[in-house]
FIMIGU-299460 format. One line per field, with one value per residue (C-alpha): residue number from 1; residue in three letters; y, z, x. Coordinates in steps of 0.5 Angstrom, whole numbers. Layout:
<recs>
fiti = [NUM, ...];
vonu = [Ala, ...];
yy = [Y, ...];
zz = [Z, ...];
xx = [X, ...];
</recs>
This chain:
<recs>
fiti = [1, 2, 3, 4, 5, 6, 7, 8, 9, 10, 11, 12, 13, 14, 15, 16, 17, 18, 19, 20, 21, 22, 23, 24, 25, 26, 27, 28, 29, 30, 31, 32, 33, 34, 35, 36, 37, 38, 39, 40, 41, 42, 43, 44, 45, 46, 47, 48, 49, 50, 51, 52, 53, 54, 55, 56, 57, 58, 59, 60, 61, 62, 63, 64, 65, 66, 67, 68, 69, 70, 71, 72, 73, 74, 75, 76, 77, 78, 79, 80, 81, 82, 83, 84, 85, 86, 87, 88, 89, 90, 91, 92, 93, 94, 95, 96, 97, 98, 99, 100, 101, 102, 103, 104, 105, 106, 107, 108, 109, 110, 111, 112, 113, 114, 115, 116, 117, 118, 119, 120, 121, 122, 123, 124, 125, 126, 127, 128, 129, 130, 131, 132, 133, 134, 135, 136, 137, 138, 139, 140, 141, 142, 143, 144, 145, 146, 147, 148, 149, 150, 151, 152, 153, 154, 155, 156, 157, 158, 159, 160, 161, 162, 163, 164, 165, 166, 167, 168, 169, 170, 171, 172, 173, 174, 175, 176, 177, 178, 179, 180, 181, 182, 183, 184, 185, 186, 187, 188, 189, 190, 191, 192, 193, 194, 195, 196, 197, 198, 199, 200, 201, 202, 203, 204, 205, 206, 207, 208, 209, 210, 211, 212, 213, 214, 215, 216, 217, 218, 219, 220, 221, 222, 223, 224, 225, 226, 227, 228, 229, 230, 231, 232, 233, 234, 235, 236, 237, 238, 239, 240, 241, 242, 243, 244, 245, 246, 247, 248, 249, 250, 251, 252, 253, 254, 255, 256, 257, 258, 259, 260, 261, 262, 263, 264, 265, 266, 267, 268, 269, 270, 271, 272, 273, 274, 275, 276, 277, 278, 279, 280, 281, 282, 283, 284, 285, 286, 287, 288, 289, 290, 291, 292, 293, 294, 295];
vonu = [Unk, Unk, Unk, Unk, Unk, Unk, Unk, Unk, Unk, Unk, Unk, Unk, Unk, Unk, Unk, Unk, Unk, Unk, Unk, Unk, Unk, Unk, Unk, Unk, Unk, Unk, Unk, Unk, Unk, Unk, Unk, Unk, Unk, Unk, Unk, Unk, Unk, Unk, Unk, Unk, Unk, Unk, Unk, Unk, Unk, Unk, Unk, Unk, Unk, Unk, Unk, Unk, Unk, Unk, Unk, Unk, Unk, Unk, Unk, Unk, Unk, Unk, Unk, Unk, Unk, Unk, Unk, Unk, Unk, Unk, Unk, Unk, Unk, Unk, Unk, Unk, Unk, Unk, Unk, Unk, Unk, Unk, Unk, Unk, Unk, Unk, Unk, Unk, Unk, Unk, Unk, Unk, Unk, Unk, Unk, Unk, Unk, Unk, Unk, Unk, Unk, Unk, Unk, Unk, Unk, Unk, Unk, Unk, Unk, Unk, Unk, Unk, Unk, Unk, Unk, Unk, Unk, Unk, Unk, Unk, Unk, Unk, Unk, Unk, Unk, Unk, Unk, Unk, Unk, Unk, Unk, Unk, Unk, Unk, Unk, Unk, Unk, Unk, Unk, Unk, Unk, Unk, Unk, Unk, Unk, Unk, Unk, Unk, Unk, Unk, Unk, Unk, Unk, Unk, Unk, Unk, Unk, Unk, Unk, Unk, Unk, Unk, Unk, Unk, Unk, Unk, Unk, Unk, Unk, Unk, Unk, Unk, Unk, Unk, Unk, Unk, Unk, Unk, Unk, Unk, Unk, Unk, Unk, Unk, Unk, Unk, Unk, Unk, Unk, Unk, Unk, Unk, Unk, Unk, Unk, Unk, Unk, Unk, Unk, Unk, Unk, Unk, Unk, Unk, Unk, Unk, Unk, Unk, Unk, Unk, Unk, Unk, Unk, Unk, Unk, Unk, Unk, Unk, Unk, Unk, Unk, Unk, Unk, Unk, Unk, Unk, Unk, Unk, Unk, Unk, Unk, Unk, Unk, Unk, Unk, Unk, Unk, Unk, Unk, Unk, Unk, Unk, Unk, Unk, Unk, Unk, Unk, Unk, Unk, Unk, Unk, Unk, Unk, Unk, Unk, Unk, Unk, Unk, Unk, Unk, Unk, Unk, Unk, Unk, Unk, Unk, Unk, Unk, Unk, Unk, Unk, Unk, Unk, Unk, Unk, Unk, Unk, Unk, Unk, Unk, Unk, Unk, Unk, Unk, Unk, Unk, Unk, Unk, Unk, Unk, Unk, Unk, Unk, Unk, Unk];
yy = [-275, -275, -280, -278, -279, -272, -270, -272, -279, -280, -278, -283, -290, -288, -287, -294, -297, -299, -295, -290, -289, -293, -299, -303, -305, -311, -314, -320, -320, -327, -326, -328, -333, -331, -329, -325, -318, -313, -308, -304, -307, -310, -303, -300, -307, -307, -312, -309, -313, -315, -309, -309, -306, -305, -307, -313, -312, -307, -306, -306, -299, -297, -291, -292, -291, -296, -295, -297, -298, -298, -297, -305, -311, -317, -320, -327, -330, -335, -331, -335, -331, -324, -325, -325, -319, -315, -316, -314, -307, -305, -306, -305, -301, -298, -294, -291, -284, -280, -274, -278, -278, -285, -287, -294, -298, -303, -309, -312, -315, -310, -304, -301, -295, -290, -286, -282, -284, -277, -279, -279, -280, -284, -289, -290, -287, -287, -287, -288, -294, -292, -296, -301, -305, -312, -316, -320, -320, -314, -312, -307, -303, -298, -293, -288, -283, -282, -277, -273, -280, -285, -290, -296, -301, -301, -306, -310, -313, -318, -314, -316, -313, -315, -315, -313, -314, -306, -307, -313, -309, -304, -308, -311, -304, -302, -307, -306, -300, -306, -309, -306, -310, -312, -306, -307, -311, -309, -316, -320, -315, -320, -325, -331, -324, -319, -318, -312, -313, -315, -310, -305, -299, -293, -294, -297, -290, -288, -295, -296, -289, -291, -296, -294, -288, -293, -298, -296, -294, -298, -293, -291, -292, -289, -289, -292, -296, -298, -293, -290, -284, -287, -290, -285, -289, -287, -291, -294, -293, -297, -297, -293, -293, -285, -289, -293, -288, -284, -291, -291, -286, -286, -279, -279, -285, -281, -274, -278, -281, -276, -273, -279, -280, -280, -277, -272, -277, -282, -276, -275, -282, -285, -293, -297, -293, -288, -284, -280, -280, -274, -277, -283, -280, -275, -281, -285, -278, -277, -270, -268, -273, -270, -263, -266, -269, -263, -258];
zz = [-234, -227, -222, -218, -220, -220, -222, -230, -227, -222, -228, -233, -228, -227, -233, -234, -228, -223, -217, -212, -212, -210, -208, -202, -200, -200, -195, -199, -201, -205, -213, -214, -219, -225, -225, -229, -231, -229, -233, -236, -243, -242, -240, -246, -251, -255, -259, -256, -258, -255, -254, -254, -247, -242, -237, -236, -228, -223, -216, -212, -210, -217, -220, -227, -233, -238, -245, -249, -257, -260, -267, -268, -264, -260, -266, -267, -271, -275, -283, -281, -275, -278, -283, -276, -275, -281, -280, -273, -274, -280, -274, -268, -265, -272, -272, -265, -267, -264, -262, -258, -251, -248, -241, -239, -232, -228, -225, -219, -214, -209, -213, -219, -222, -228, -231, -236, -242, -246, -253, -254, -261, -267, -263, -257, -251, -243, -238, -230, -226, -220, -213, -211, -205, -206, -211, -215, -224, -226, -232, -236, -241, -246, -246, -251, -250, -257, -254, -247, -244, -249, -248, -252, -250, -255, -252, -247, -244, -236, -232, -225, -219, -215, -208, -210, -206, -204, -202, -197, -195, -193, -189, -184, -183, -181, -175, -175, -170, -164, -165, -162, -165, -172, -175, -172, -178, -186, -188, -184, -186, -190, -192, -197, -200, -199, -198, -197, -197, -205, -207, -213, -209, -215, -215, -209, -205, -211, -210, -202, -200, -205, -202, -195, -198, -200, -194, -188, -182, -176, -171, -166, -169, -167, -169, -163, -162, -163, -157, -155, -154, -149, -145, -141, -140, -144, -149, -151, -155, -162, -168, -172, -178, -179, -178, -183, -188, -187, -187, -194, -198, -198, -198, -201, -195, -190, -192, -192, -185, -182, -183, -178, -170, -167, -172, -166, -162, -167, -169, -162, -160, -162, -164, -160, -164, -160, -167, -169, -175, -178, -175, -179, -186, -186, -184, -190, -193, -195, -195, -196, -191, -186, -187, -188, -180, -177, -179];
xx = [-243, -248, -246, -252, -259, -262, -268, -267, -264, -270, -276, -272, -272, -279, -281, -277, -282, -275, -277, -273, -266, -262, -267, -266, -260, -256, -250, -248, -241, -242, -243, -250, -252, -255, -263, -268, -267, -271, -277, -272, -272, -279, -282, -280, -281, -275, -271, -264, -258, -252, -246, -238, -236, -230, -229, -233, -232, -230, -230, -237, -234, -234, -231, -228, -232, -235, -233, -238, -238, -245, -242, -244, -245, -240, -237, -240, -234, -238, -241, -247, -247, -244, -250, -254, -250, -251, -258, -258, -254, -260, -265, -261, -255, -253, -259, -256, -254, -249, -253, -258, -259, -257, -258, -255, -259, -255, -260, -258, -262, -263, -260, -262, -257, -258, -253, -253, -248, -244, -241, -233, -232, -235, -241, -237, -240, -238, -241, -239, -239, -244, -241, -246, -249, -246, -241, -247, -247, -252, -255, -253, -259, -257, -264, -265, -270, -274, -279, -280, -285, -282, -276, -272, -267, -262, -256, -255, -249, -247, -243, -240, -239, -233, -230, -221, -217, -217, -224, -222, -217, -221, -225, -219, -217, -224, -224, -217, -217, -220, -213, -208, -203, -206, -201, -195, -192, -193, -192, -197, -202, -205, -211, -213, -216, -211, -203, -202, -194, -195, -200, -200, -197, -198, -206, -207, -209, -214, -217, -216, -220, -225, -226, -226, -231, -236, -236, -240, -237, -239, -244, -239, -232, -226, -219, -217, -223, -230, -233, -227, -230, -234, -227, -223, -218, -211, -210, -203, -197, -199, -199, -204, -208, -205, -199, -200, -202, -195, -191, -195, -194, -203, -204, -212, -213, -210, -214, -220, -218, -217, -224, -227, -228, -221, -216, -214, -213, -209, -204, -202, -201, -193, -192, -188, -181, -184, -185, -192, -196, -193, -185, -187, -189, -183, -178, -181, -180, -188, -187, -194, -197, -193, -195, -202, -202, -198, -203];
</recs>
C-alpha cells in the first residue's frame, strides 16, 4: 500500500481531472456541511454503487487503513431492496475481481487524496487512510483502471474526518511551551476536548506522535518558547514537554520531540522537583525513555 502520491498516483488523479497533490490547504477544523462530490466518478461516467467499509471515520491525521468489502453492496434490509441489491451486484461491485488494480479517492473541499487499495482476501481490500487538512465529511471513490488512459468508479461511500481528543491534545502542548506553568499538574491538563488524566494510555503515544506529526509547527518554535532562540535570558525551573513524555511513558512523542528546536535545552532544564527529563522517566521507571534523553 502507497501512502504518498507518486508518479503512478499523481497520473491516476490526473487522469481522474482532480488536480495536483495534495490541492490547496484548509484551517477549518469544523466539520463541513455536506456538498457535492468532485469529478472523479463523473470524469470516468459510471454508475458506482454503494459499498460496505470501516471505519466510517478517523482522525484528521490519519494513519489507520480502510478495510474495504467489495464483495456486495450495503445491505439494504428490506427484499424490495435486496432485489435492488441483486440487480446492482450483477452490474455493479460483483464485477470487481480480485486481480484489478483498484485505487480509492477522498474528495474534500480543498484536498484531494488517491491511494492505491491491495486485496486481502476474497473481495476485501485495504487501503491507508492518508492524513488530511481539516475535519470535514469527504467522499470516497473506489476506481479501477480498465486500460492504461481509462478508468471507472466502482463504489462509493461518506467518510468523515475528525479532530479526537490526541489531535486537541496535541494542539494545547504546541502552545503549551509559552506557559511555563501549564505542565505542572497532569490533571488540570484538560479542555471540553481533552482530559489527559482520563486518556486511553496504551494507544495514546501511537496517537499523540501522529498528531504532533501532522500538525504544523509554528515558525519559531521552541521547547521552552516561541522565539526563544532569540532570548538570552536563562529560562527557569519548569515543567517540560520532555518531562512529560518521561512522566508518561510517551516514548514515540518524546522520540519525535526530540527532533525539533529546543530539545538540548529542555533536557538540561530541571522541573520545580528539581528533577531532569531523564531523572523523570527513570523515576517513573520508563527504562527507555530515560536512556533515550540521556544519550
Amino acid at each position: 500500500m502507497q501512502t504518498t502520491e507518486d508518479g503512478e498516483l499523481m497520473h491516476v488523479k490526473t487522469a481522474l481531472g482532480l488536480g495536483q497533490a495534495g490541492c490547496q490547504s484548509s484551517d477549518s477544523t469544523q466539520p463541513s456541511a455536506a456538498y457535492e462530490p468532485h469529478s472523479a466518478c463523473a470524469a470516468v461516467n459510471a454508475g458506482p454503487v454503494p459499498m460496505a467499509f470501516n471505519p466510517v471515520e478517523a482522525p484528521v491525521y490519519g494513519g489507520e487503513l480502510f478495510v474495504i468489502n467489495l464483495g456486495h453492496p450495503q445491505t439494504p434490509g428490506t427484499p424490495e431492496e435486496e432485489e435492488e441489491e441483486e440487480e446492482e451486484e450483477n452490474s455493479g461491485i460483483a464485477s470487481v475481481s480480485e486481480e484489478d488494480e483498484l485505487y480509492l479517492v477522498l474528495e474534500g473541499r480543498m484536498q484531494t487524496h488517491v491511494v492505491t487499495m491491495k486485496h486481502t482476501q476474497n473481495l476485501v481490500w485495504q487501503a491507508p487512510i492518508p492524513g488530511h487538512d481539516c475535519a470535514e465529511r469527504v467522499y470516497l471513490s473506489v476506481i479501477r483502471r480498465s486500460t492504461a488512459e481509462h478508468f471507472d468508479c466502482v463504489a462509493v461511500g461518506d467518510f468523515e474526518y475528525t479532530c479526537d481528543s490526541a489531535y486537541s491534545l496535541a494542539q494545547f502542548l504546541l502552545n503549551s511551551v509559552n506557559d511555563p506553568n501549564s505542565l505542572e499538574d497532569v490533571e488540570l491538563i484538560r479542555s471540553d476536548e481533552f482530559d489527559l488524566a482520563n486518556e486511553i494510555f496504551s494507544t495514546l503515544d501511537q496517537r499523540l506522535c501522529a498528531a504532533f506529526r501532522h500538525i504544523q509547527f509554528p515558525e519559531g518554535w521552541h521547547h521552552l518558547g516561541l522565539d526563544m532562540e532569540q532570548d538570552d535570558s536563562e529560562p527557569d525551573c519548569r515543567e517540560t514537554l520532555l518531562h512529560l513524555a518521561g512522566r508518561l511513558g510517551l516514548h514515540d512523542t518524546a522520540l519525535y520531540l526530540l527532533g525539533k528546536p529546543g530539545s538540548e535545552d529542555a533536557l538540561g532544564l530541571i522541573n520545580h522537583e528539581g528533577r531532569l527529563p531523564c531523572a523523570v522517566a527513570a523515576d517513573n521507571r520508563f527504562d527507555d525513555i530515560a536512556e533515550l534523553f540521556s544519550g
